[in-house]
MMTF fields as JSON, N, C-alpha, C and O atoms, coordinates in Angstrom:
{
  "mmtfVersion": "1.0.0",
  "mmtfProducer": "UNKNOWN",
  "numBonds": 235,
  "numAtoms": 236,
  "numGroups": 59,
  "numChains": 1,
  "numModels": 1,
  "chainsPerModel": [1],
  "groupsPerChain": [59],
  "chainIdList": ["A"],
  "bondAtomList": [4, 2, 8, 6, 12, 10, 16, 14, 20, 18, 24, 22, 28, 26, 32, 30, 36, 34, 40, 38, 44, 42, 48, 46, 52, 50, 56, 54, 60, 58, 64, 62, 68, 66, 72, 70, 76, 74, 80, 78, 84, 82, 88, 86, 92, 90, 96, 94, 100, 98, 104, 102, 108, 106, 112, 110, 116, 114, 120, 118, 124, 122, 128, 126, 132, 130, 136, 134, 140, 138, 144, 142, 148, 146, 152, 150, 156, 154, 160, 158, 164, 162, 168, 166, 172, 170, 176, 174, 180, 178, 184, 182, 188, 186, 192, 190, 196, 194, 200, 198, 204, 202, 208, 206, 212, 210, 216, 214, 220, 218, 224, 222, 228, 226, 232, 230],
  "bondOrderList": [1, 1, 1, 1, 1, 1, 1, 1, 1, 1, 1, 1, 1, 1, 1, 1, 1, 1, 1, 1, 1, 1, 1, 1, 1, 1, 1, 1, 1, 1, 1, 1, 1, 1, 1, 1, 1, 1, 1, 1, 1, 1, 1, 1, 1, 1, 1, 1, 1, 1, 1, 1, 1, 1, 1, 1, 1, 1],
  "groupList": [{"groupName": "UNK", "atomNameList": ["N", "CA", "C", "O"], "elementList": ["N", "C", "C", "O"], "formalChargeList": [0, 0, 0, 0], "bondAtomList": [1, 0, 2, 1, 3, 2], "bondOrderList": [1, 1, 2], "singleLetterCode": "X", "chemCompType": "L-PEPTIDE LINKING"}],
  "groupTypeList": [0, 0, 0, 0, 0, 0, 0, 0, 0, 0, 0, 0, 0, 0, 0, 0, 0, 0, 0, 0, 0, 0, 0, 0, 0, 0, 0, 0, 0, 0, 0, 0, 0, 0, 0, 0, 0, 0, 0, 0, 0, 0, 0, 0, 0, 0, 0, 0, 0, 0, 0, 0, 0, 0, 0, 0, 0, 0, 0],
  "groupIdList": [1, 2, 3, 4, 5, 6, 7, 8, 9, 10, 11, 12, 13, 14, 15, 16, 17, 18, 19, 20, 21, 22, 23, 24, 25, 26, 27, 28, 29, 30, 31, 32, 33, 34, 35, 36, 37, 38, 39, 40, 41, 42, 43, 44, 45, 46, 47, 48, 49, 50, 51, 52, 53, 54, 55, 56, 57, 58, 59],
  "secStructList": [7, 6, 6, 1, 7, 7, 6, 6, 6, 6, 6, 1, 7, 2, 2, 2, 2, 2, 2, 2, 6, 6, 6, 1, 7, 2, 2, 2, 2, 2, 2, 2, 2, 2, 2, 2, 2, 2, 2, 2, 2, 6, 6, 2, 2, 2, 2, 2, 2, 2, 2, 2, 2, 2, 2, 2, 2, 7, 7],
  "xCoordList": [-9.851, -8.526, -7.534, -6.999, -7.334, -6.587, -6.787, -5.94, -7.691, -8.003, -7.669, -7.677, -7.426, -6.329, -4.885, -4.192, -4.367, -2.796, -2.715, -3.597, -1.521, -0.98, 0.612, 1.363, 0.768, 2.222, 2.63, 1.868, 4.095, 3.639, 3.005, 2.604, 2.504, 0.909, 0.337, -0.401, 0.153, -1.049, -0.795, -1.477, 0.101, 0.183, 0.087, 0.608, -0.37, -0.021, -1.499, -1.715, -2.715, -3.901, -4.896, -5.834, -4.409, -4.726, -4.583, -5.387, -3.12, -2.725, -2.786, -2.62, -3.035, -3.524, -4.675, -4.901, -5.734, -6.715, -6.898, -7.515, -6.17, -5.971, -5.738, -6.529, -4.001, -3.428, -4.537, -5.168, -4.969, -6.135, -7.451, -7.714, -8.49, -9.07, -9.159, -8.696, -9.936, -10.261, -9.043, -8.881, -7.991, -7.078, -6.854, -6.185, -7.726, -7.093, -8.744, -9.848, -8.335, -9.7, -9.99, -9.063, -11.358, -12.16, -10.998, -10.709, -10.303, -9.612, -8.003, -7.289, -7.919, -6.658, -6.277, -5.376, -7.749, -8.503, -8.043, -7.073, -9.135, -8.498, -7.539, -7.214, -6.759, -5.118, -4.424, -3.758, -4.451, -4.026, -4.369, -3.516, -5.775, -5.993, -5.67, -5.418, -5.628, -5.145, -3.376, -2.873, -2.786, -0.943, -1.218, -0.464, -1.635, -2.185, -2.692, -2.765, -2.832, -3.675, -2.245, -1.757, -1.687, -0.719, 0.629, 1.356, 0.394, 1.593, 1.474, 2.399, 0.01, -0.232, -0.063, 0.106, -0.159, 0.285, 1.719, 2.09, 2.376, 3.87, 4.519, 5.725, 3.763, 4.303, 3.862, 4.425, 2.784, 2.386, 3.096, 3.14, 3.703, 4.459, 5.947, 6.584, 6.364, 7.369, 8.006, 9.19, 6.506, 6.646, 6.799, 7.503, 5.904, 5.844, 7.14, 6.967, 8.196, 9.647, 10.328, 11.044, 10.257, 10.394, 10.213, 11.085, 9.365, 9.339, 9.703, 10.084, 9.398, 10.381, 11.785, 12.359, 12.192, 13.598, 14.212, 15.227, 13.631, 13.141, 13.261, 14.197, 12.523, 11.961, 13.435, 13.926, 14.239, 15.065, 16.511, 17.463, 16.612, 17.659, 17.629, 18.742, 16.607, 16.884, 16.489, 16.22, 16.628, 16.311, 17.392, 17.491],
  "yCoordList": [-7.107, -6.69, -6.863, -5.917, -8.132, -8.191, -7.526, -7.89, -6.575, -5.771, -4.511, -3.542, -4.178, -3.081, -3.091, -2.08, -4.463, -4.281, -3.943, -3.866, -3.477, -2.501, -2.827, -3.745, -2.062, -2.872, -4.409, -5.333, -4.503, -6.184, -6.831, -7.514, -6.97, -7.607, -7.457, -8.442, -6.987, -6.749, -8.024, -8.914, -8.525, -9.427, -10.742, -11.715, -10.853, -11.828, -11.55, -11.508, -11.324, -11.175, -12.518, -12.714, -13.276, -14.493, -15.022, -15.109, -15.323, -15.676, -14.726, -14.916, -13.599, -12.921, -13.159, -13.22, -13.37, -13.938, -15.542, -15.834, -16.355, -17.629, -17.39, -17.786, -16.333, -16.162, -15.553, -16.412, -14.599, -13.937, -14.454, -14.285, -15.503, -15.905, -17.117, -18.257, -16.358, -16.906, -16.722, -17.658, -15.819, -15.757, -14.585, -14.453, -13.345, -12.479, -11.702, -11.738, -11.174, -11.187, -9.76, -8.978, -9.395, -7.784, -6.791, -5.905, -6.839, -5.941, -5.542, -4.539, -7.062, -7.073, -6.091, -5.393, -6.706, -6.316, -4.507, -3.865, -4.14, -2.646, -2.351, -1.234, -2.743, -2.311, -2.371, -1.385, -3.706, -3.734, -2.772, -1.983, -2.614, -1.519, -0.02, 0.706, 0.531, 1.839, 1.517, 2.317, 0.219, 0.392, 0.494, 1.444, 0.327, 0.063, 2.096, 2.875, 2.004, 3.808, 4.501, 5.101, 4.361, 4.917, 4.762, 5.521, 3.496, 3.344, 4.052, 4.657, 3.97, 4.793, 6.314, 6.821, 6.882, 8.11, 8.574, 9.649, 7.595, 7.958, 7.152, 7.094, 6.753, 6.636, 7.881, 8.376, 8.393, 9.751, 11.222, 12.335, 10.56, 11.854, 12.082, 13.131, 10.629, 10.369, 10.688, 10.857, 10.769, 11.228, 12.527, 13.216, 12.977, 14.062, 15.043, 16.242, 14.705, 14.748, 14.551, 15.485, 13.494, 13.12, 13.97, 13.906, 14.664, 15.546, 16.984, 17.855, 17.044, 18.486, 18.577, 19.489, 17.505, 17.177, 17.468, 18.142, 17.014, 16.468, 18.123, 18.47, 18.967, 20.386, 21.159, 21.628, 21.327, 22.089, 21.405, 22.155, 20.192, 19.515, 19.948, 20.176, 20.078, 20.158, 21.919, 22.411, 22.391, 23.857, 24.858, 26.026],
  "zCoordList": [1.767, 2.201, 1.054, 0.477, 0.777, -0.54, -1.772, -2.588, -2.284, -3.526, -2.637, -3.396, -1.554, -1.54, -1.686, -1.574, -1.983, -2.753, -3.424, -4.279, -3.51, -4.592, -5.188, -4.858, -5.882, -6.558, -6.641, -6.924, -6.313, -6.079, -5.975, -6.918, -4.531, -3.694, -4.827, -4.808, -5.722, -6.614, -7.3, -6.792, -8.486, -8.788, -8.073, -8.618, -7.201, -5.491, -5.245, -4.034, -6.069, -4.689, -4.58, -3.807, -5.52, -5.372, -3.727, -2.799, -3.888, -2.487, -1.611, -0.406, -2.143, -0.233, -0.164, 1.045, -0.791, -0.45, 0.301, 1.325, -0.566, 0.342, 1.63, 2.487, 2.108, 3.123, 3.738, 4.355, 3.818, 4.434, 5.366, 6.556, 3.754, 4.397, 5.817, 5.846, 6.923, 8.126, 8.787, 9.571, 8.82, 9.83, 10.518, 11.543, 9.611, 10.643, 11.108, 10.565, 12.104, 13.055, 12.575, 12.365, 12.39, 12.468, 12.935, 12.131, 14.142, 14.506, 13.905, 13.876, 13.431, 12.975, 11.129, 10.664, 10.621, 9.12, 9.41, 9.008, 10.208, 10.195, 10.785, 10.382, 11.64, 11.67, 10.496, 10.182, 9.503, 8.12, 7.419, 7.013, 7.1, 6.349, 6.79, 5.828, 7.902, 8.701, 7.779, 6.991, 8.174, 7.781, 6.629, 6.416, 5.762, 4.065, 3.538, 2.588, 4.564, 4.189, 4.246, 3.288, 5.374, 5.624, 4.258, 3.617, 4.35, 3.021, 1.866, 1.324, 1.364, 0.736, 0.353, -0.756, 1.58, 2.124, 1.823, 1.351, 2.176, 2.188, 0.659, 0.416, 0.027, -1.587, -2.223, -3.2, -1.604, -2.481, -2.02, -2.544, -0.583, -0.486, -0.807, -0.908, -0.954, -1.998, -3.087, -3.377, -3.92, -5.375, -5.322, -6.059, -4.139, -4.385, -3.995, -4.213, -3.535, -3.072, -4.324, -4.684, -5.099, -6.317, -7.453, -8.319, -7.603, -8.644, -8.366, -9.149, -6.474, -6.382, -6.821, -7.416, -6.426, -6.497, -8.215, -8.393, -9.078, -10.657, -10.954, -11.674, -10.53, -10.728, -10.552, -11.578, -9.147, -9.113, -9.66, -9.876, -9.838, -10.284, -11.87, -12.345, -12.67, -14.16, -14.762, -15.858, -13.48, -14.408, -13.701, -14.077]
}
């Protein structure tokens, strides 16, 4: 679970591993990872707003 952080968390996966291990249950693991997919999702659709934006703003 913790080697799917990203940004911050990333520097931090030490302690999400501490925090992690033995507390959160099978079901809980993939709800995290499902919100984790999702975040993902919406930083990439971000950018991708981001460079439209980038595109009609400078030409």
């Amino acid at each position: 679970m913790a080697a799917l952080a990203q940004g911050r968390l990333r520097q931090k996966q030490d302690l999400l591993v501490e925090a992690l291990s033995g507390r959160v249950r099978p079901g809980q693991q993939f709800i995290l990872a499902q919100l984790l997919s999702l975040i993902d999702s919406i930083d990439e659709t971000i950018a991708q707003f981001d460079r439209e934006i980038c595109e009609k703003t400078s030409g």
